[in-house]
C-alpha positions in Angstrom: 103.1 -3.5 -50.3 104.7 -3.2 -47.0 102.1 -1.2 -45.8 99.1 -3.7 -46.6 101.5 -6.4 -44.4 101.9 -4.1 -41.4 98.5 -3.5 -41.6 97.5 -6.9 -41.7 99.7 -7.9 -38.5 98.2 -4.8 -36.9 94.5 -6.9 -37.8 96.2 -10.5 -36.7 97.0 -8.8 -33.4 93.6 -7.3 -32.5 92.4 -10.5 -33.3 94.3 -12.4 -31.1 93.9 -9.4 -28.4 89.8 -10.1 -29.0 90.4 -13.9 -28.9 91.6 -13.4 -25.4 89.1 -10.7 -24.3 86.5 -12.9 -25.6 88.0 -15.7 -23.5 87.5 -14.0 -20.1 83.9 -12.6 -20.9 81.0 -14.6 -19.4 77.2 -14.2 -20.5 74.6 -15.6 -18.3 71.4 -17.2 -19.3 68.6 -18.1 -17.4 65.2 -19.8 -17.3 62.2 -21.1 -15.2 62.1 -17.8 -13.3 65.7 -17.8 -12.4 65.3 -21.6 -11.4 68.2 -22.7 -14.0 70.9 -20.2 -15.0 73.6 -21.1 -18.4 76.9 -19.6 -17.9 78.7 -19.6 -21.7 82.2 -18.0 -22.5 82.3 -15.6 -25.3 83.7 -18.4 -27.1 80.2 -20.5 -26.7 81.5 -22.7 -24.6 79.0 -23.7 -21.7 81.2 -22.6 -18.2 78.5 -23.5 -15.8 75.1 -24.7 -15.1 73.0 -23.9 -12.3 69.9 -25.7 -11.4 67.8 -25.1 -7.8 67.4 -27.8 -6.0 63.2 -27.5 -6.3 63.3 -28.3 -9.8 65.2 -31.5 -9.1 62.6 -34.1 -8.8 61.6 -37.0 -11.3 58.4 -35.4 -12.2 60.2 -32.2 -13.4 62.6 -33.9 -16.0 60.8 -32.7 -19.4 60.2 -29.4 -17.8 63.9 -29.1 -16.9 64.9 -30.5 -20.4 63.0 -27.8 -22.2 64.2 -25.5 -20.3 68.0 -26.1 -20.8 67.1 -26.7 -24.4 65.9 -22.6 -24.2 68.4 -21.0 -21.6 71.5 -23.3 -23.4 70.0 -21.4 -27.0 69.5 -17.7 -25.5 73.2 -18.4 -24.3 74.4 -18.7 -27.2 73.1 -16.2 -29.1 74.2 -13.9 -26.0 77.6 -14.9 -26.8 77.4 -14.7 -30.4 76.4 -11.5 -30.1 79.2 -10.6 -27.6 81.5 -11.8 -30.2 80.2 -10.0 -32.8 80.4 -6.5 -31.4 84.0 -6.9 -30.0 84.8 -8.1 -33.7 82.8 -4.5 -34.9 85.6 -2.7 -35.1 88.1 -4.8 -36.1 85.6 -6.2 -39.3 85.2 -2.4 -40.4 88.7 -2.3 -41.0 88.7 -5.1 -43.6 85.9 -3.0 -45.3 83.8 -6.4 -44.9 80.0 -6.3 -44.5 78.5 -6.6 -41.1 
C-alpha cells in the first residue's frame, strides 16, 4: 500500500514539474506568408500576436480575420501537441492509453 502512495506522489510531482515546463514553452504559429504570427504557451494560452503593418488596412479585415481564425487554430494544436508528448512519459506510467 505504501508503495502505490509513494508512487503516486512520485506522479503528482512530475506533473507539477511538466505543469511548469509546459509554462515556459512557447509555440509559434503563423499565417499570410509570415504576415501574422500566434505565439501560445504550452498551456494554450495566446502570449502574443504579431501582425505586419501591410496587412493593416480596412480592405484587409476579412482576410486578416480568417487568417487569425487559422494561425490562432494551428496554435493550438501545436500546443496541444507539446503537451501531450511532455505528458508521454508520465501517462505510460499510469498504464493509461495514449
Amino acid at each position: 500500500m505504501f508503495g502505490k502512495m509513494g508512487e503516486m506522489l512520485k506522479l503528482q510531482r512530475e506533473a507539477k514539474r511538466i505543469q511548469k515546463e509546459l509554462r515556459n514553452t512557447e509555440v509559434e504559429s503563423v499565417s499570410g506568408g509570415g504576415k501574422i504570427k500566434v505565439i501560445l504557451s504550452g498551456e494554450v494560452q495566446v502570449v502574443k500576436i504579431d501582425i505586419d503593418e501591410d496587412v493593416l488596412k480596412p480592405e484587409n479585415k476579412t482576410e486578416i480575420e480568417d487568417s487569425l481564425i487559422n494561425t490562432i487554430n494551428a496554435g493550438v494544436k501545436k500546443a496541444q501537441a507539446e503537451a501531450a508528448e511532455k505528458s508521454k512519459g508520465m501517462l505510460s506510467k499510469l498504464n493509461l492509453p495514449m
